[in-house]
Each structure stands twice: as C-alpha cells, then as structure tokens.
C-alpha positions as CSV (number, residue, x, y, z in Angstrom):
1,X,1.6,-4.5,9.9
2,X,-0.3,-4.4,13.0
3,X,-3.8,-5.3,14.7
4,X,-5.9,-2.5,14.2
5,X,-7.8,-1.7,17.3
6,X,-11.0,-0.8,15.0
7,X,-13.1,-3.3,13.0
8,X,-12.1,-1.9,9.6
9,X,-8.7,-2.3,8.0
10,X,-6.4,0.7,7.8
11,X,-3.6,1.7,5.0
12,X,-0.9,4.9,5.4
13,X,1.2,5.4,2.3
14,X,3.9,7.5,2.4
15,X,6.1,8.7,-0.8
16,X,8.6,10.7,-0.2
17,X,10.0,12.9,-2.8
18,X,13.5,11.5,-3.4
19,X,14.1,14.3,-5.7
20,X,11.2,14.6,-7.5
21,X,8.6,17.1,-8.2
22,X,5.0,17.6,-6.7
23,X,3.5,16.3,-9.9
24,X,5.7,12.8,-9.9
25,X,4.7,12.6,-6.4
26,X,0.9,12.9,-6.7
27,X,0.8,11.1,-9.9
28,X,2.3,7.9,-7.3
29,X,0.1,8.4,-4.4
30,X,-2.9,8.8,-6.3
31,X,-2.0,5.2,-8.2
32,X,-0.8,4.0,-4.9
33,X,-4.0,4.8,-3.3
34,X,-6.1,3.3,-6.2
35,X,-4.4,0.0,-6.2
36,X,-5.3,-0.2,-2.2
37,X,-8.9,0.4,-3.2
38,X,-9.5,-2.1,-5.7
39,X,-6.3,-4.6,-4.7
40,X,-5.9,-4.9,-0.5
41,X,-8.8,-2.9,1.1
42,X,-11.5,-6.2,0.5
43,X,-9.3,-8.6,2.1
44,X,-7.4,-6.5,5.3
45,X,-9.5,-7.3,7.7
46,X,-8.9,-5.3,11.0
47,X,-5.0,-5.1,10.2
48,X,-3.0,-1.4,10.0
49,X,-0.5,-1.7,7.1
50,X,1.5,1.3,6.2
51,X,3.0,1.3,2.8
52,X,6.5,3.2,2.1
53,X,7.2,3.9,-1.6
54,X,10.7,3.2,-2.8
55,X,13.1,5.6,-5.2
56,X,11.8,3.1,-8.1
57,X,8.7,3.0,-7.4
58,X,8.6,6.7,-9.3
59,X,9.7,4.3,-12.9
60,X,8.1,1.6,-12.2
61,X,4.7,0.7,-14.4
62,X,1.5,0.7,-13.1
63,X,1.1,-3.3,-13.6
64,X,4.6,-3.8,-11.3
65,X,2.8,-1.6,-8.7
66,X,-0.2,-3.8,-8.8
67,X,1.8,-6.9,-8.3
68,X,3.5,-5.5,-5.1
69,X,0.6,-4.3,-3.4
70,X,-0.9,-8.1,-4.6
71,X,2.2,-9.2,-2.4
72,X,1.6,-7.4,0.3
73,X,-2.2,-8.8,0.2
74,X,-0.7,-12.0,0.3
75,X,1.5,-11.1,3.4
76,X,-1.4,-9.9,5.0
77,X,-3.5,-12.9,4.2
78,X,-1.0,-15.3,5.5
79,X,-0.1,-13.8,8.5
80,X,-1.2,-15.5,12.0
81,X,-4.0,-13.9,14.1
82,X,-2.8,-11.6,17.1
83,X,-4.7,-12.9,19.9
C-alpha cells in the first residue's frame, strides 16, 4: 500500500495460476475485481493497493473473499496519512 501520486485510488490484483486452469483463474479475478468495486474502491482514497491472491483463495467462498478485501479496507482506513 502506497500514496498514490493521482487523486483517485488505484487496485492491481494478481492471481497466479498455482496450477490451475484459465477458467479457475478468471472465474477469481473477475470476483476479485467485483468485490474491489462494490467493497474498497468508495473508501481508498488516493492510496495504490495491490492485491496478491493466495493458493486458497481458488476454494475459498465468495463470502470469505468478501471479508478479506473488507480487511484490507479496514487496513487501508486505519493507516496514517503520508505527508
């Protein structure tokens, strides 16, 4: 997480394959991607955040994923101005 040197609030995701196919992959991106939307883009401010997807992140129900990126908001929300 870092300032961003634009007004708007940026997010990278990256999921790597770890084995998987194509479809798996997409299928977590585009749910990934959708959580940011709705979940973290409102309340980022002008922070970068790149999110990394995990080996279980491929298993893990769309509710779990909600509640991590609902973490990172709350990391993101509690973290001191860079001045």
């Amino acid at each position: 997480m870092s300032a961003s040197p634009v007004r708007a609030g940026r997010v990278g995701i990256v999921v790597p394959m770890y084995g998987r196919n194509a479809v798996a992959r997409n299928r977590l991106k585009r749910r990934l991607r959708e959580l940011v939307r709705v979940e973290l883009l409102a309340t980022l401010g002008a922070s970068d955040v790149l999110i990394r997807a995990r080996p279980d992140a491929y298993r893990a129900a769309f509710l779990a994923l909600r509640d991590d990126i609902r973490a990172i908001e709350r990391r993101v929300a509690n973290r001191p101005a860079i001045t």
